[in-house]
C-alpha positions, -999 to +999 in steps of 0.1 A: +714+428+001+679+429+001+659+457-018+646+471+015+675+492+018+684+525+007+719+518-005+738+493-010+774+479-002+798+497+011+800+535+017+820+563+034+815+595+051+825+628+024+848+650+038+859+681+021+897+674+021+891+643+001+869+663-023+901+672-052+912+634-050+876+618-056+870+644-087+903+634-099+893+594-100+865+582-093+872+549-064+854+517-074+857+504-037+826+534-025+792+526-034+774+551-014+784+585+004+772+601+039+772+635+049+761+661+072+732+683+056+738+710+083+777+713+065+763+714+029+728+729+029+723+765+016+760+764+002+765+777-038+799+779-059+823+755-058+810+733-025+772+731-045+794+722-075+811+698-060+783+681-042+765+680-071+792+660-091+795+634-060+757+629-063+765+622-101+783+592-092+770+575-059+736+574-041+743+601-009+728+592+026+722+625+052+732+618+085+723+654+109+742+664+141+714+689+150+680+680+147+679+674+187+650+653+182+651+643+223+657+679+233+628+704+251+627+731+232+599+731+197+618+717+169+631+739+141+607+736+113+624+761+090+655+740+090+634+706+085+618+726+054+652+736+040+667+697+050+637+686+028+647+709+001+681+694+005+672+662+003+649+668-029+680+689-046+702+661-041+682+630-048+694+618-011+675+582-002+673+583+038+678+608+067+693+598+104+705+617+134+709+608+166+689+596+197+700+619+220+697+659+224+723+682+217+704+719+225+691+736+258+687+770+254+717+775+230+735+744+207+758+730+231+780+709+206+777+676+222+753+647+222+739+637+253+717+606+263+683+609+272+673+591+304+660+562+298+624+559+310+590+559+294+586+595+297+614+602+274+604+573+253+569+590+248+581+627+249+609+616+218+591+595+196+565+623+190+594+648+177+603+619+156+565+617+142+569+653+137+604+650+116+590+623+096+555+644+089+574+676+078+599+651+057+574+633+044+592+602+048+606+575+079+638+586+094+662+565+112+675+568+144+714+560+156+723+546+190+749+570+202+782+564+228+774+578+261+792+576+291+766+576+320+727+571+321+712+595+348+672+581+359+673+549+337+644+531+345+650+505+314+680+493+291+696+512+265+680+480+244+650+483+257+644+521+256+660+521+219+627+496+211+605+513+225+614+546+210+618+529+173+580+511+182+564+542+192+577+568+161+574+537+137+610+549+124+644+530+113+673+523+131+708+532+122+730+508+140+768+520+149+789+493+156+816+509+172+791+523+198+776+493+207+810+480+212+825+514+230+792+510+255+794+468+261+828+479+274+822+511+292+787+498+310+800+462+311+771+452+290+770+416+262+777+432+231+763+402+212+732+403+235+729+440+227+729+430+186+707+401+193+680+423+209+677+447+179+650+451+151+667+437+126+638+447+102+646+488+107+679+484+103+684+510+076+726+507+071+753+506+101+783+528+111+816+517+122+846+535+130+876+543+153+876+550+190+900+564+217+912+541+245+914+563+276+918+535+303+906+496+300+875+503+308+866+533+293+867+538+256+858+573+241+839+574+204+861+594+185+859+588+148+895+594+146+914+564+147+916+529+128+889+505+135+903+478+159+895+440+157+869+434+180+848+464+161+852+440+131+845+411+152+812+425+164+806+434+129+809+401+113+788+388+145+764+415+133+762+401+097+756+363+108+731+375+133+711+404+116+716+392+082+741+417+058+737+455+059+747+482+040+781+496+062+794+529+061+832+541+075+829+571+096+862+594+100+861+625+111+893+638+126+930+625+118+919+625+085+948+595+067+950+601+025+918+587+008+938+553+000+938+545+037+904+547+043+894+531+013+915+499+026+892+502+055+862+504+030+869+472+010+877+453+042+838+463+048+834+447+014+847+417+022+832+410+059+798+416+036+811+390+011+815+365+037+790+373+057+764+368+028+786+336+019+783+322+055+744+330+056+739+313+021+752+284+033+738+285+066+701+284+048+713+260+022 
């Protein structure tokens, strides 16, 4: 993979239940971590411990839920100062959240798409200046699931551009989302991948959805990833060139060795995906 990434290889979300297990040994098959900072930051004792340790053994990514960078209200500068502190404390390579807002006058625990038009384009990408000023470094933005897209007045694809243009940030691609909206907005998925900046792409997600009906597919994070998600993902490799892939799982938590099956099967799409392209160029 080439040097312009943060991390490398393969990596996968830390959850606390897994915490005892991965002290105990040590898994070969995870080369980098993600995590929440809004779970972890300010925490001492036995969590600061235990973070510590992890960041002893693996590079750790920071992936927020609550930075609302497309909301209305002024951005929380106190918590961007203690996230940088975070990020210092913990050596952690690259921040990301989502582009969408999640706050209106109180957190409401859910995160909603912006409408795509130019005024949210311009009206977002200046919170994600101002992120990136009190950071001190790029961030990356993810494009999230959503279910309907009030106003639009341009593409997902489009608006996702524009936005990543006019903030000069990164892009964290989720697979499963892409694939979860192709379905649910009767969209090309492969169009959709085609269309990205492959050249902010800073390290991907992929993970598990719900099936509610045919044609509408809800992004849970708790469930096995299915085969087209690792179809669209080796697509992604031949197309984009070979990313640094994390596995997200947040509820239904299986035992470690589960997930880590999931994790080397992300080792070995990268494997043949960078086999493929090799002898594509050759």
């Amino acid at each position: 993979m080439a040097a312009r990434f943060p991390v490398h290889g393969k990596g996968l979300g830390l959850r606390r239940p897994h915490l005892e297990e991965l002290a105990a040994a040590w898994p070969a098959a995870i080369d980098f971590m993600e995590l929440a900072p809004e779970n972890w930051a300010g925490l001492g004792g036995r969590s600061r411990r235990s973070l510590a340790a992890v960041a002893e053994r693996v590079p750790l990514v920071a992936h927020g839920l609550g930075t609302n960078l497309g909301g209305q209200a002024p951005l929380d500068t106190a918590w961007l100062a203690r996230l940088k502190a975070f990020l210092v404390d913990y050596r952690i390579c690259c921040f990301s959240d989502h582009l969408s807002y999640c706050a209106d006058e109180g957190q409401l625990y859910e995160l909603l798409p912006m409408p795509f038009t130019a005024g949210a384009v311009k009206h977002v990408a200046a919170r994600i200046r101002q992120v990136q000023d009190v950071l001190g470094q790029r961030i990356a933005i993810e494009n999230i699931s959503y279910y309907c897209a009030p106003g639009a007045e341009m593409s997902e694809l489009e608006f996702i551009g524009a936005v990543i243009a006019q903030a000069d940030c990164d892009l964290l691609i989720d697979v499963n989302n892409i694939y979860v909206n192709s379905v649910n907005h009767g969209y090309d998925a492969l169009d959709y991948l085609c269309g990205l900046p492959a050249e902010r792409i800073t390290y991907a997600h992929i993970a598990g959805h719900h099936v509610r009906a045919p044609d509408l597919l809800i992004d849970t994070h708790g469930a096995p990833i299915v085969d087209p998600v690792w179809a669209l993902l080796d697509e992604a490799y031949a197309r984009l060139g070979v990313f640094p892939t994390l596995l997200e799982r947040d509820f239904n938590l299986p035992p470690l060795g589960v997930l880590l099956d999931e994790v080397e099967r992300i080792g070995a799409a990268q494997a043949a995906g960078n086999e493929r392209n090799a002898k594509r160029r050759a």
